[in-house]
C-alpha positions as CSV (number, residue, x, y, z in Angstrom):
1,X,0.0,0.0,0.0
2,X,1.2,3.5,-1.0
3,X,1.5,6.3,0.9
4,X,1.5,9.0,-1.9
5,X,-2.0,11.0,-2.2
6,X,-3.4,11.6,-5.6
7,X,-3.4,15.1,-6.7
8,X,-6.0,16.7,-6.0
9,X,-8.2,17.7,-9.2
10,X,-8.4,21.1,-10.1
11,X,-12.1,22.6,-10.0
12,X,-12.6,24.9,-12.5
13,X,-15.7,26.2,-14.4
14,X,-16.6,28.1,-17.2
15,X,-16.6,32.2,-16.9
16,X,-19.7,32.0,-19.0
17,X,-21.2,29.6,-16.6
18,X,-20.3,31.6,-13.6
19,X,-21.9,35.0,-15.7
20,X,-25.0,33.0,-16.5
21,X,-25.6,31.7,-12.9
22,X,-24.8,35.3,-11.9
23,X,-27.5,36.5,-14.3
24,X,-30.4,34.4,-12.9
25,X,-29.9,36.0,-9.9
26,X,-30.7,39.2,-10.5
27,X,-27.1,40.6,-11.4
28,X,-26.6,42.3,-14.6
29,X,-23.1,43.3,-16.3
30,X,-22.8,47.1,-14.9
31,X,-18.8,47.4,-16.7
32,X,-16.1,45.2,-18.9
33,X,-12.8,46.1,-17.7
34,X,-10.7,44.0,-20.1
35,X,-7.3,46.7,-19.0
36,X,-8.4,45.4,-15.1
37,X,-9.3,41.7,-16.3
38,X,-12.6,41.6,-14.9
39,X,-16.7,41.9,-15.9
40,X,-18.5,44.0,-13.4
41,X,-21.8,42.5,-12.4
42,X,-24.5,44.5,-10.1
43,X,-27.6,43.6,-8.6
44,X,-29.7,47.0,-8.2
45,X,-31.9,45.3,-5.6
46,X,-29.7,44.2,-2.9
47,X,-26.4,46.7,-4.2
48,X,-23.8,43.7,-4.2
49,X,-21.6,43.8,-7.1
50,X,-19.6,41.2,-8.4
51,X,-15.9,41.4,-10.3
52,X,-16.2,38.2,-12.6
53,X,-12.5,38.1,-14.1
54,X,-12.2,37.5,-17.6
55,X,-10.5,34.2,-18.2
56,X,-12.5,31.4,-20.2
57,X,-11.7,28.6,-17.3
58,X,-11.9,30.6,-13.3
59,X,-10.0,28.4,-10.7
60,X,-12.4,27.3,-7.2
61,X,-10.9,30.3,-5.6
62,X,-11.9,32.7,-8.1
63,X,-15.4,31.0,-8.3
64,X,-15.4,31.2,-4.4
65,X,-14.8,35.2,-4.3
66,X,-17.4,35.7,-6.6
67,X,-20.0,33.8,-4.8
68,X,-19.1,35.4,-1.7
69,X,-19.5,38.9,-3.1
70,X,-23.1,37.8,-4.5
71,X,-24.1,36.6,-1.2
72,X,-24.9,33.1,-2.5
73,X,-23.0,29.7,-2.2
74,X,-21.5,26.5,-3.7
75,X,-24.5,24.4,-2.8
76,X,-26.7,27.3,-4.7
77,X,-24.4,27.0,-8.0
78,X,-24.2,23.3,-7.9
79,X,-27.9,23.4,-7.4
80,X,-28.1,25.5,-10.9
81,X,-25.7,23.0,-12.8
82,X,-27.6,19.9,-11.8
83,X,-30.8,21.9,-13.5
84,X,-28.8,22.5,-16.4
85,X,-27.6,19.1,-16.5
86,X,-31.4,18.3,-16.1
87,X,-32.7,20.6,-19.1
88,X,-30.1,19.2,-21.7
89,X,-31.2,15.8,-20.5
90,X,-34.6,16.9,-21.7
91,X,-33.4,18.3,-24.6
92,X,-32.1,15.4,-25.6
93,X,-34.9,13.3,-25.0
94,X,-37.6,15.4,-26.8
95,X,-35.5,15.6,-30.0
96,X,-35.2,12.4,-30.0
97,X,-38.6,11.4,-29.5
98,X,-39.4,13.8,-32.5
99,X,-36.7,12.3,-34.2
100,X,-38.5,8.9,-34.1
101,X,-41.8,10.1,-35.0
102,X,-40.5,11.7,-38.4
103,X,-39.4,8.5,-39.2
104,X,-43.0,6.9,-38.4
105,X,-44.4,9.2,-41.4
C-alpha cells in the first residue's frame, strides 16, 4: 500500500457559466474592464456587485470570491448546474422522440 496521495483535481468552471448563474440572480453586467481583467456585475436590488475576471476557465478560488461577493453559495451553484444538466437531458430526449416520429411518417 502507498502512501503518496493523488493530486487533488483542479475545480474549474466556465466564466460563462459563472456569468450565467450570476444573471439568474438578479445581477446584470454594470462594466467590462478588459485593461483590469474583470466583468463588473450588479444587482440593483440588494447593491452587491460582483468582479467576474475575464479568463475562459476561473479556478475554485476565483469562483469562491465571486460567490461570496453575490451573497450566495456553492450548494446554490451546484444546485443550478444539476438543472442545467437536467434541461439538456430533456433536450435530448424530446429531440429524439421527435426524431422517431418523423421516421414513423
Amino acid at each position: 500500500m502507498s502512501n503518496s496521495q493523488e493530486p487533488k483535481k483542479q475545480y474549474e468552471l466556465p466564466s460563462d457559466l459563472i456569468e450565467e448563474f450570476l444573471s439568474v440572480h438578479g445581477f446584470v453586467v454594470k462594466e467590462i474592464a478588459y485593461f483590469y481583467g474583470h466583468t463588473k456585475f450588479v444587482n440593483e436590488g440588494t447593491k452587491q456587485y460582483v468582479k467576474v475576471p475575464t479568463k475562459k476557465l476561473l479556478t475554485k478560488m476565483q469562483i469562491e470570491k465571486c460567490l461570496i461577493d453575490a451573497g450566495l453559495s456553492f450548494a446554490d451553484l451546484d444546485a443550478y448546474i444539476e438543472h442545467l444538466k437536467a434541461v439538456k437531458l430533456f433536450d435530448s430526449i424530446m429531440e429524439e422522440s421527435l426524431n422517431r416520429s418523423s421516421k414513423k411518417d
